[in-house]
N, C-alpha and C positions, 0 to 999 in steps of 0.2 A: 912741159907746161902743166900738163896733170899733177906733179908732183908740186909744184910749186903753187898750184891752186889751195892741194890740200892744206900745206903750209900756211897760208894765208888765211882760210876760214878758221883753224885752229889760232893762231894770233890773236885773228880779230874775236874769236871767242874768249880767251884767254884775257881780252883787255875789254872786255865788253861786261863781262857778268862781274867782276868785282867793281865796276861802276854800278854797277844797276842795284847791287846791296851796299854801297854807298851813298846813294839816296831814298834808300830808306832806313839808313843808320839814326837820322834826323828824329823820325816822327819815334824808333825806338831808345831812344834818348830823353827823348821828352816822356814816354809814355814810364818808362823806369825814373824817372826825377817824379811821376806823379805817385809811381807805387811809392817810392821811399817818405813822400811829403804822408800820404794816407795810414802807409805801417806807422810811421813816426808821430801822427796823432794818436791810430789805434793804440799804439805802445803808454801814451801816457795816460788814456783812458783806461787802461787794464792796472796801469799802475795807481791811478786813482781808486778804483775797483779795490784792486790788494789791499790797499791802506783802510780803504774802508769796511770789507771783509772780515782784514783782523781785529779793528775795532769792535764789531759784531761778536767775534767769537771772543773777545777778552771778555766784553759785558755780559752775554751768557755763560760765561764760567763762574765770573765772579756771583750770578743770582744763581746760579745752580749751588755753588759753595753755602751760601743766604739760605735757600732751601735745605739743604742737609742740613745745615746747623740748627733751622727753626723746625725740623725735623727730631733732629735727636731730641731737644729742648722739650717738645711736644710727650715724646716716648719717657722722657725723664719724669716729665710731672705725672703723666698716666701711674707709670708706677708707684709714685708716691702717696696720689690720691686713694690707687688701691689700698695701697698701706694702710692709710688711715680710714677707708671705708670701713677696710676687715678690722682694724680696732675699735671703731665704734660700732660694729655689728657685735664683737664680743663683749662689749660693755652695756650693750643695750639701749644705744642712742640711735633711735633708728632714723628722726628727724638730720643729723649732722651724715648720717648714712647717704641720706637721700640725696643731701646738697652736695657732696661727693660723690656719688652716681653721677648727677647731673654735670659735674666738672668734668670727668670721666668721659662721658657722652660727648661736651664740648670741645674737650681736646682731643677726641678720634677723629671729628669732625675735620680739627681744622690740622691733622695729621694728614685725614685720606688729601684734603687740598695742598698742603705741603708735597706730598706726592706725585700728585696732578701736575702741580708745577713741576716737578725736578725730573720729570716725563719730558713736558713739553722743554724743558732749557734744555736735557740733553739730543733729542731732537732736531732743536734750531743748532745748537754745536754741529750736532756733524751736517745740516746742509750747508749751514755757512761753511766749515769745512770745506765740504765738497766744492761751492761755489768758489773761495778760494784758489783751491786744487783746479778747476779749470781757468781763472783769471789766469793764474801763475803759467798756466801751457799756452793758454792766447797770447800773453804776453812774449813767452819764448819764443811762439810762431812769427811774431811780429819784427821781433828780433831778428830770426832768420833769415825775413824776407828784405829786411834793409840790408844785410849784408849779401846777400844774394844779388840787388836789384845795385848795391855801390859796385858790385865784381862787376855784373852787365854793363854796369856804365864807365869802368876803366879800359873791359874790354871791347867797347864801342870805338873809346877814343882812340886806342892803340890799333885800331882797324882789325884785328885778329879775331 
């Protein structure tokens, strides 16, 4: 009798505990159909993010581009004006001097601010970069977890 007791508690466990994670297959079902609905927003918000990011980083290239060239520009006419300060310094025009100095003057000016700015553009490049760089990994993670949360939910349905 003893032996056929143990038989019997062993059955009845055997057919008792895969019922009992069979009802709560239900609520893990649901709860994985809500992760994939949430990555599957996240996902298209990070890929909004991206698109908008690389916008970012195209527009700071192309003013940094802007900035070097109203940069060299800058550097070009300094030169030139020297030129001609130092020739009217040898000819002894010293009024045409002056107004040359004073161009001179204006264009280091707005050289050091050409500078300033091609600071700050390259700057915003690399955080937009950066920020980038993490959409694109949010977005991966996003990824993962829908395909993670669809295996849970096949292997929900397949009982296994």
């Amino acid at each position: 009798m003893r032996r056929y007791l143990g038989h019997f508690l062993a059955l009845s466990l055997l057919t008792l505990v895969p019922a009992a994670f069979a009802q709560t297959g239900g609520a893990d079902l649901r709860s994985d159909r809500k992760d994939i609905h949430n990555d599957r927003r996240d996902l298209r918000q990070d890929r909004r993010d991206i698109r908008s990011d690389r916008r970012d980083v195209t527009e700071d290239r192309v003013q940094r581009n802007n900035d070097r060239r109203d940069l060299n520009h800058d550097r070009r006419d300094i030169s030139a004006d020297r030129r001609e300060r130092n020739h009217d310094l040898r000819n002894g025009d010293k009024a045409d001097a002056r107004k040359e100095q004073r161009d001179i003057n204006h264009d280091k000016r707005d050289a050091a601010r050409d500078r300033r700015d091609l600071r700050a553009d390259n700057r915003d490049i690399r955080r937009d970069a950066r920020d980038l760089h993490g959409d694109r990994k949010d977005a991966r993670q996003d990824h993962r977890g829908i395909r993670k949360d669809r295996r849970d939910i096949h292997r929900d349905r397949r009982g296994s």
